[in-house]
C-alpha positions, 0 to 999 in steps of 0.5 A, spaced: 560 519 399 555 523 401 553 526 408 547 525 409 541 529 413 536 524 417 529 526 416 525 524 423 521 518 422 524 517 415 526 509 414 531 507 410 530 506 403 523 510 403 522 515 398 519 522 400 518 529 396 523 529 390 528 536 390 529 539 383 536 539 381 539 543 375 546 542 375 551 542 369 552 537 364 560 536 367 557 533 374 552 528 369 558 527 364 563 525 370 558 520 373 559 525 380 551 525 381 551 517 380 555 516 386 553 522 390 545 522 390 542 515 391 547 515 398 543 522 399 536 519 397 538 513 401 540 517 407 535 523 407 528 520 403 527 526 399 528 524 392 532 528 387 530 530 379 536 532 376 536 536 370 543 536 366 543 543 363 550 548 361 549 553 367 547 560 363 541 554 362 540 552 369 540 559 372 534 560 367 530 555 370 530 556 377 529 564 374 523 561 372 522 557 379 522 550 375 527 548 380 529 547 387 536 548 386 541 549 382 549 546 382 554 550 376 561 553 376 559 560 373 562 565 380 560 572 375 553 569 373 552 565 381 553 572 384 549 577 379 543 571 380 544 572 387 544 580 387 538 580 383 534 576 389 533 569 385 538 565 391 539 565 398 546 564 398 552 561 394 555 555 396 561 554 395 562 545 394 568 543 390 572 545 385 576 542 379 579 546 374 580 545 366 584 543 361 585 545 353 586 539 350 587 537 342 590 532 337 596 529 338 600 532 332 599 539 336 598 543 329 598 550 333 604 548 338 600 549 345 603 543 348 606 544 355 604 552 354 604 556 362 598 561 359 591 558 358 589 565 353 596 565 350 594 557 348 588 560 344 591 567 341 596 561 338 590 557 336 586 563 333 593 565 329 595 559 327 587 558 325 587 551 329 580 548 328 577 550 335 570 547 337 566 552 342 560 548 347 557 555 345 552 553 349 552 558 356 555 553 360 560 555 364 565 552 360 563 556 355 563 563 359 570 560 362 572 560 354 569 566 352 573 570 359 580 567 356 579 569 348 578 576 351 584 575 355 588 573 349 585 579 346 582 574 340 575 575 337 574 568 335 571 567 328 573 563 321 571 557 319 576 554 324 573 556 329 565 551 330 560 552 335 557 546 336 551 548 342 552 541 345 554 539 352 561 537 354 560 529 352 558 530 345 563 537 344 568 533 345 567 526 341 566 532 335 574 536 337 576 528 337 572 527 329 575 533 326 583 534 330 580 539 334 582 543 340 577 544 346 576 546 352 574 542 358 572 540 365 576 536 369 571 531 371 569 530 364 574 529 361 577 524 366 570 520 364 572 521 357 580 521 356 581 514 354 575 513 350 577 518 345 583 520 341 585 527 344 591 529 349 591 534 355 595 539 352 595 546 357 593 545 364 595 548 372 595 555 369 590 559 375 585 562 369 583 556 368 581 554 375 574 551 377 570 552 382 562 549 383 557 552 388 551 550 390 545 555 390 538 555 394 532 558 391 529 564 394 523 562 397 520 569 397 521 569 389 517 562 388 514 560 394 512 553 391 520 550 392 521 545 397 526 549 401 527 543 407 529 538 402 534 544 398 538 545 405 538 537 406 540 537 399 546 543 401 548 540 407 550 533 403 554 536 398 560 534 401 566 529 398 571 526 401 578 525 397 580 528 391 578 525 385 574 528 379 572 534 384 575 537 390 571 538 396 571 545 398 565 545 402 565 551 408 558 554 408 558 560 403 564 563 402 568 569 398 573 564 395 577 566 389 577 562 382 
């Protein structure tokens, strides 16, 4: 599933200089990066240490150049990191979308509703319980731009933050009969491990696209460069499954 870019006189199975990867805890949680990084090392030799973080955490590290690379799905965040000088491009590489999901009893009555921030007005009014990631990611950026959209401040004792990754903040909506929002991939790899429902999809707020950034080398020179672009040129998946392949070299696509 990955393209790889062949390095002169690499032999298969040879291991050379590793990339640092900073990517969101979605691309882990949906076992994306499982598939698509032993083919990339096997193909290219360069190794890959990934560090699974939300994206407002992710952008932190490459700031202070402790990573190579970064793959997160935060467009407002991705363009304002790449204006500030810290990246040479954004990426654009796949997309999926999100989803609001919740118990089956559906307390706030949001199944099947058009409007992702409709959804979480109905939720705030009926006083739901909601748990947010809380965590920069961005899911929760995502999060935050619907509650504003929906006019809606949250707060209350329905509404937790937990300040944990997508795995875990959905074992926590499925404990306590809450809503939350997720990634399409994670929830594919969650769905039928836990006890909630896909309750409000399709709408285009709630559009999700990744993009994949290289660190400017003029801000840390120490960043392996070579490996970052072989690392971009193999970011491409065929078929569409958990993640949409989007990839077109960088682009002004619309989320």
């Amino acid at each position: 599933m990955a393209a790889g870019l062949a390095l002169p006189g690499h032999r298969p199975g040879e291991t050379r200089t590793l990339v640092r990867l900073a990517t969101t805890t979605s691309t882990d949680n949906s076992g994306l990066l499982q598939v698509l990084l032993p083919a990339f090392e096997r193909d290219t030799g360069y190794g890959v240490h990934t560090i699974a973080v939300g994206t407002g955490k992710a952008l932190a590290l490459v700031r202070n150049g402790d990573v190579d690379v970064v793959l997160v799905h935060a467009r407002a965040a991705e363009e304002r990191f790449v204006a500030e000088g810290f990246g040479e491009g954004r990426h654009p590489v796949m997309r999926n979308a999100f989803l609001l999901v919740g118990p089956a009893q559906d307390p706030a009555g949001i199944r099947g509703m058009p409007d992702a921030a409709a959804a979480l007005s109905q939720i705030a009014l009926t006083r739901a319980r909601f748990v947010s990631r809380g965590d920069d990611s961005g899911t929760h950026k995502r999060e935050r731009a619907l509650w504003r959209s929906a006019g809606v401040r949250p707060a209350g004792d329905w509404y937790l933050v937990a300040g944990q990754g997508m795995g875990k903040v959905l074992q926590m909506a499925a404990g306590l009969d809450a809503y939350t929002l997720v990634d399409g991939g994670t929830w594919l790899a969650y769905r039928d491990k836990i006890p909630l429902q896909t309750l409000v999809q399709g709408d285009p707020q709630l559009n999700n696209p990744y993009s994949v950034i290289a660190v400017n080398p003029a801000r840390h020179p120490h960043v392996n460069h070579a490996g970052v672009h072989a690392l971009i040129g193999g970011f491409t998946l065929h078929g569409k499954q958990a993640f949409a392949p989007t990839a077109r070299g960088p682009t002004s696509e619309r989320d």
